[in-house]
C-alpha positions as CSV (number, residue, x, y, z in Angstrom):
1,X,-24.3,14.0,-1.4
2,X,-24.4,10.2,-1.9
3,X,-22.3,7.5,-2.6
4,X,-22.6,6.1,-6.4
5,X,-22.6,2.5,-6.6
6,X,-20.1,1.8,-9.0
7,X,-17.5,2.8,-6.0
8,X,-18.1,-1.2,-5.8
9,X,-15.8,-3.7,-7.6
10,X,-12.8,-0.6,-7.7
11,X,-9.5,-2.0,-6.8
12,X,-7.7,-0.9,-3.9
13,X,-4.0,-0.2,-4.4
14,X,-2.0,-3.6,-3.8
15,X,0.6,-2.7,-1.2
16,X,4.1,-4.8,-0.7
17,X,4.5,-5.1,3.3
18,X,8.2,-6.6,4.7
19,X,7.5,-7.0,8.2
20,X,10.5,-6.5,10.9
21,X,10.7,-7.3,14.9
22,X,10.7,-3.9,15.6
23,X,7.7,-2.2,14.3
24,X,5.6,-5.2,15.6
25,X,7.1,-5.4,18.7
26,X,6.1,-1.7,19.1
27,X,2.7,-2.6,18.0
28,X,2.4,-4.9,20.9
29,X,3.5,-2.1,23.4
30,X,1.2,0.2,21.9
31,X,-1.9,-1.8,23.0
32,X,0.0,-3.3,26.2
33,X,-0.3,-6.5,24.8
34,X,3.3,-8.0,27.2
35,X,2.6,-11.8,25.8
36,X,6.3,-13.1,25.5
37,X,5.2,-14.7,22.3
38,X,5.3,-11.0,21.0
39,X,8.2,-9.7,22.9
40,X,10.5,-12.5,23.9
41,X,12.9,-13.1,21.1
42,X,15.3,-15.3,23.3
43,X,12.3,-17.8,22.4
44,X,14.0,-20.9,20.5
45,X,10.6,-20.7,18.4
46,X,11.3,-17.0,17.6
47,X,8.6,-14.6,18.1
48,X,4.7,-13.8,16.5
49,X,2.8,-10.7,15.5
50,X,0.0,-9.4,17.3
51,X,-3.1,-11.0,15.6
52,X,-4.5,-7.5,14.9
53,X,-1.0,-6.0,13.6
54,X,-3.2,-7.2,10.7
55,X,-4.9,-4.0,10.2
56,X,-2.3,-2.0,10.4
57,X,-0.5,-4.1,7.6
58,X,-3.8,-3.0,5.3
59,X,-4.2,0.7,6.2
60,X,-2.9,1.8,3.5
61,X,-5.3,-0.1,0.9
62,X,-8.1,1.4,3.2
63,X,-6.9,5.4,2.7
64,X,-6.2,4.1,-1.1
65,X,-10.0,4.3,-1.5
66,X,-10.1,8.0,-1.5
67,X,-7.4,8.0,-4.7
68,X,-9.2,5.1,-6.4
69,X,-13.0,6.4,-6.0
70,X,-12.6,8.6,-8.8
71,X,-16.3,10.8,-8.5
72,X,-18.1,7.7,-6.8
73,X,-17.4,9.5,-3.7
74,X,-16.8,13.2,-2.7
75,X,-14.0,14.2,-1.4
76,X,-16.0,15.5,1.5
77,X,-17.4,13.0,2.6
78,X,-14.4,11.2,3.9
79,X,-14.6,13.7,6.3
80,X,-17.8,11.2,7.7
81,X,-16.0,8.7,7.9
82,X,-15.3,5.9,11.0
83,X,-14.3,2.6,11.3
84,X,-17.6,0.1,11.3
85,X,-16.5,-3.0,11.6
86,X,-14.1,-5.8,11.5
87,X,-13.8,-9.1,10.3
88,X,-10.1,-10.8,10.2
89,X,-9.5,-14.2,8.9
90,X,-6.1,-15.6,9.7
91,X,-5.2,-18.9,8.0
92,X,-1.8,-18.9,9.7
93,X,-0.2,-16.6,12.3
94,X,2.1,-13.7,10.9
95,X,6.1,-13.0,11.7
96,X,8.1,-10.4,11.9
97,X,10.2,-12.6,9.2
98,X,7.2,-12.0,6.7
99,X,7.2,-10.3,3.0
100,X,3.4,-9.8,2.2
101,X,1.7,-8.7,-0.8
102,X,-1.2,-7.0,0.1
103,X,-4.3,-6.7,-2.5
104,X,-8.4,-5.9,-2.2
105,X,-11.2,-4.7,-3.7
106,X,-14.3,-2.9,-2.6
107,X,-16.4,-5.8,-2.3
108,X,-20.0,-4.2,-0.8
109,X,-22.2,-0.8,-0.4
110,X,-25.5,-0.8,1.9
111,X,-27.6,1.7,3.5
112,X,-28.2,1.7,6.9
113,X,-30.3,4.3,9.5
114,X,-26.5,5.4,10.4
115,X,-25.5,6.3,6.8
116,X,-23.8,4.1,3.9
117,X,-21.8,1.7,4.9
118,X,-18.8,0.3,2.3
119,X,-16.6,-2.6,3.0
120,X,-13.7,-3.7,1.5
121,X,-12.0,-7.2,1.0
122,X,-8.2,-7.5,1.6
123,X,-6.0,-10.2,1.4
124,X,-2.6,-10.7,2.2
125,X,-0.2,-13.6,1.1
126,X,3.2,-14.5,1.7
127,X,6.3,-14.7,-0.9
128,X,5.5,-18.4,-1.4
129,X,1.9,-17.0,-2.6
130,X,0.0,-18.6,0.2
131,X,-2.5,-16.5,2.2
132,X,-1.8,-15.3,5.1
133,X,-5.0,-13.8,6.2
134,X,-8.3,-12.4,4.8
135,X,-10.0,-9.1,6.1
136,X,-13.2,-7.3,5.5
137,X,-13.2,-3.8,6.8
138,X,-16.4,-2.0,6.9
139,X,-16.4,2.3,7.2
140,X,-19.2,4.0,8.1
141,X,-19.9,7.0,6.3
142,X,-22.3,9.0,8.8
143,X,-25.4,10.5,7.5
144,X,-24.7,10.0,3.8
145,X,-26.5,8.0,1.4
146,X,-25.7,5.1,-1.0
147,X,-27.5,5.8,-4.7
148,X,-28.3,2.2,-4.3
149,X,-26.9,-1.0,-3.0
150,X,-24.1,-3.1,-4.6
151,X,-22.2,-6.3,-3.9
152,X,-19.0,-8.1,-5.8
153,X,-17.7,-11.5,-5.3
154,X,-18.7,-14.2,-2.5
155,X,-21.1,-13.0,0.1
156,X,-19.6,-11.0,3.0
157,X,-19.5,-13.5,6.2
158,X,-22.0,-13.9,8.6
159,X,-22.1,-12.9,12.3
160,X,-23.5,-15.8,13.9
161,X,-25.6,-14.9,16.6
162,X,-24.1,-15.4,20.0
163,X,-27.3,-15.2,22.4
164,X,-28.1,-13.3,25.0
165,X,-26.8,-15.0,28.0
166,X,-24.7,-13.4,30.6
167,X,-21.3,-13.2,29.8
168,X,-19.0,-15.9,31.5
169,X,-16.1,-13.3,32.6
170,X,-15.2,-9.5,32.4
171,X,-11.9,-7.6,32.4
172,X,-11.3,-4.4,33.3
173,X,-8.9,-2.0,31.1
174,X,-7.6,1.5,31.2
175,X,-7.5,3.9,28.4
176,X,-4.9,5.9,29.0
177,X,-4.9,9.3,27.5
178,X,-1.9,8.8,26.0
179,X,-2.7,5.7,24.2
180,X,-3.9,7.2,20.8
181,X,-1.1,8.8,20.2
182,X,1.2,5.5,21.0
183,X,-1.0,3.6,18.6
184,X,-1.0,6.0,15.2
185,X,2.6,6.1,16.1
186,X,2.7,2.2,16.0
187,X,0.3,1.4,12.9
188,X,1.3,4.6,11.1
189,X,-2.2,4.9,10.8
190,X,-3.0,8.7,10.7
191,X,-6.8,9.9,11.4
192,X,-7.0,13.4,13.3
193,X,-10.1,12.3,14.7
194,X,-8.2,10.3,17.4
195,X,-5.2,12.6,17.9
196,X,-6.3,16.2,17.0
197,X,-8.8,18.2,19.4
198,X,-8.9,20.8,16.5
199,X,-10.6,18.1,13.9
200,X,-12.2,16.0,16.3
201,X,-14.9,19.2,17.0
202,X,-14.9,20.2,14.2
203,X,-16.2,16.8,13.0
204,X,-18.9,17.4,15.8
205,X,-17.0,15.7,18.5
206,X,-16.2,16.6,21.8
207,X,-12.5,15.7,21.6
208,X,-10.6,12.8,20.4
209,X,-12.1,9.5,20.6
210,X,-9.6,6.1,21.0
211,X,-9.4,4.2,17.7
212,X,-11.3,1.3,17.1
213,X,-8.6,-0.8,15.7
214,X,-6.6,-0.5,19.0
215,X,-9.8,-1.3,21.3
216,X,-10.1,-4.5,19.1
217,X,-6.4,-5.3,19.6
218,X,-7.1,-4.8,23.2
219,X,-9.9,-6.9,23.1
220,X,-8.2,-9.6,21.5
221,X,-5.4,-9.8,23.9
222,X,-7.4,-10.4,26.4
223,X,-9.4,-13.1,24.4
224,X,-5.9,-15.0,23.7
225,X,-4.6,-14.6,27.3
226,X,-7.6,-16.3,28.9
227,X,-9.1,-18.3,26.1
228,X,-6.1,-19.3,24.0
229,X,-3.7,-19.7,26.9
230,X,-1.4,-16.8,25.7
231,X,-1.0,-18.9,21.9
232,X,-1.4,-16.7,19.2
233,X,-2.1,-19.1,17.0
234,X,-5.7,-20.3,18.5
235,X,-7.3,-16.9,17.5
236,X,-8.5,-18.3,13.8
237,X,-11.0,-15.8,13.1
238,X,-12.5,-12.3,15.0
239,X,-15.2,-10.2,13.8
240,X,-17.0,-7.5,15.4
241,X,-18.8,-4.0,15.4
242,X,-18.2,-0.8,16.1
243,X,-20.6,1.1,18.3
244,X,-20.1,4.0,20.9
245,X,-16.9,5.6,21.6
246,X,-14.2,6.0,24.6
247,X,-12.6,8.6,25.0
248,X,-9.2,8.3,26.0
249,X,-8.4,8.6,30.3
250,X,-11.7,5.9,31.2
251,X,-11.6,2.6,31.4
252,X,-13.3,-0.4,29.3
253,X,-14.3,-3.8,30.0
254,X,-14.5,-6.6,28.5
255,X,-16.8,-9.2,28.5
256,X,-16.6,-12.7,27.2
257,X,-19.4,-15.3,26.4
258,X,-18.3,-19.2,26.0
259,X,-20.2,-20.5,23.2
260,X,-20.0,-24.5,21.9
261,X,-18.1,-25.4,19.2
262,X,-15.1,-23.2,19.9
263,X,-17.2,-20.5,19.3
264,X,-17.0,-17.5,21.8
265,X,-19.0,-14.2,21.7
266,X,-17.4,-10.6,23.6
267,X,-18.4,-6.9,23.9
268,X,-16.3,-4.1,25.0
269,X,-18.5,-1.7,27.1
270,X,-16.9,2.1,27.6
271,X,-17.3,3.9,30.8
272,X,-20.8,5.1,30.3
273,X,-21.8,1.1,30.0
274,X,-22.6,1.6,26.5
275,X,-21.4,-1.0,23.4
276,X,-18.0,0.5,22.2
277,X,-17.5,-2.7,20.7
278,X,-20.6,-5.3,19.9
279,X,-21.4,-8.6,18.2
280,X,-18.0,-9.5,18.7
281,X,-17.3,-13.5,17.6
282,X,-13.7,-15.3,17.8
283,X,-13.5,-18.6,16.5
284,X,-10.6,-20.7,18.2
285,X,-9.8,-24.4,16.6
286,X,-10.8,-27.8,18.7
């Protein structure tokens, strides 16, 4: 089986999202993310969304994929598929006050020794029409082939290369094994692979692995906690990979690099010291 290449340039199915406190407020407690700027609403400023509430927001153009693939893509294969990467773009923070139209395209299809990789371009803008944020989501689909390489619109960004120094800090965080579940219930975003024992093996798994969304929204908490001083609003850009998993009852850490120009590098390792989450970048403004 292989992935055809005119899967590429295929709409993804625009989504209206009208954000309330609630739901985003749960997303916060769903990645222990207790930064009042989330959770305080006797703020006179009002409260923020969680960064990475962002993904959740485009799920639904993600699954759309499968509908809007037509016979570029087996069915079966989406049975292969994980989560790749990440790359968010915000241009100004999100509110639980918020009416976003959500629309994207899949923008690029590439071979790699893993399998095919497709990403897709989403944007999300706000009643006025101004953008809110940019993402490109990457899945992996595990030992299949793309026919042949394609690309639509601007060039996917870069990862800029974040050296190989020792990082400058590390946090510790727990997994609990409760955690998946508290996440899919937050995002709505339903893959068995993280809930369900049953599919998880017999995907070849061992057992359900935590999702990678959540471990990034972990990540970034962190990130904005010590980096940004708890402010939202400094996390401009985040971009990473997705490597091995963590299973849900062991503990992560978290790594960060200081880089110059407001640049900073981070890796999440799981509890066997391997990658779960690598080339991570955040960009933070002067």
């Amino acid at each position: 089986m292989q992935i055809k290449a005119d899967i590429v340039g295929r709409p993804l199915a625009a989504q209206n999202r009208v954000l309330n406190w609630r739901d985003t407020m749960n997303f916060a407690a769903s990645v222990e993310d207790v930064n009042p700027w989330y959770l305080n609403d006797t703020r006179p400023e009002g409260i923020l969304v969680p960064p990475l509430y962002a993904f959740a927001l485009s799920w639904p153009l993600v699954t759309s994929m499968q509908s809007e693939a037509g016979d570029a893509i087996d069915p079966q294969i989406f049975m292969r598929m994980v989560h790749a990467g990440e790359h968010l773009l915000f241009k100004r923070p999100i509110t639980p006050a918020d009416n976003l139209t959500l629309s994207g395209v899949v923008a690029d299809l590439r071979n790699t020794k893993a399998g095919a990789i497709v990403t897709a371009r989403i944007e999300a803008v706000d009643s006025d029409g101004e953008a809110v944020f940019v993402e490109y989501s990457s899945a992996l689909f595990r030992k299949i082939e793309a026919e042949s390489e394609a690309h639509v619109g601007d060039p996917l960004p870069a990862f800029p290369a974040m050296g190989a120094e020792a990082p400058d800090w590390e946090q510790d965080i727990e997994i609990s094994r409760s955690a998946p579940y508290h996440y899919d219930a937050a995002t709505q975003i339903v893959f068995p692979i993280h809930t369900s024992h049953v599919f998880a093996r017999s995907v070849g798994l061992g057992g359900t692995i935590y999702q990678g969304g959540a471990l990034l929204a972990r990540a970034a908490a962190t990130i904005v906690d010590r980096e940004g001083d708890g402010k939202p609003w400094t996390l401009r850009e985040i971009a990473c990979r997705f490597g091995d998993m963590v299973i849900p009852g062991t503990p992560v850490v978290v790594q960060g690099q200081r880089i110059e120009g407001m640049r900073g590098g981070f890796t999440v390792l799981n509890d066997r010291k391997r990658p779960a989450i690598t080339g991570g970048f955040v960009l933070n403004p002067a």
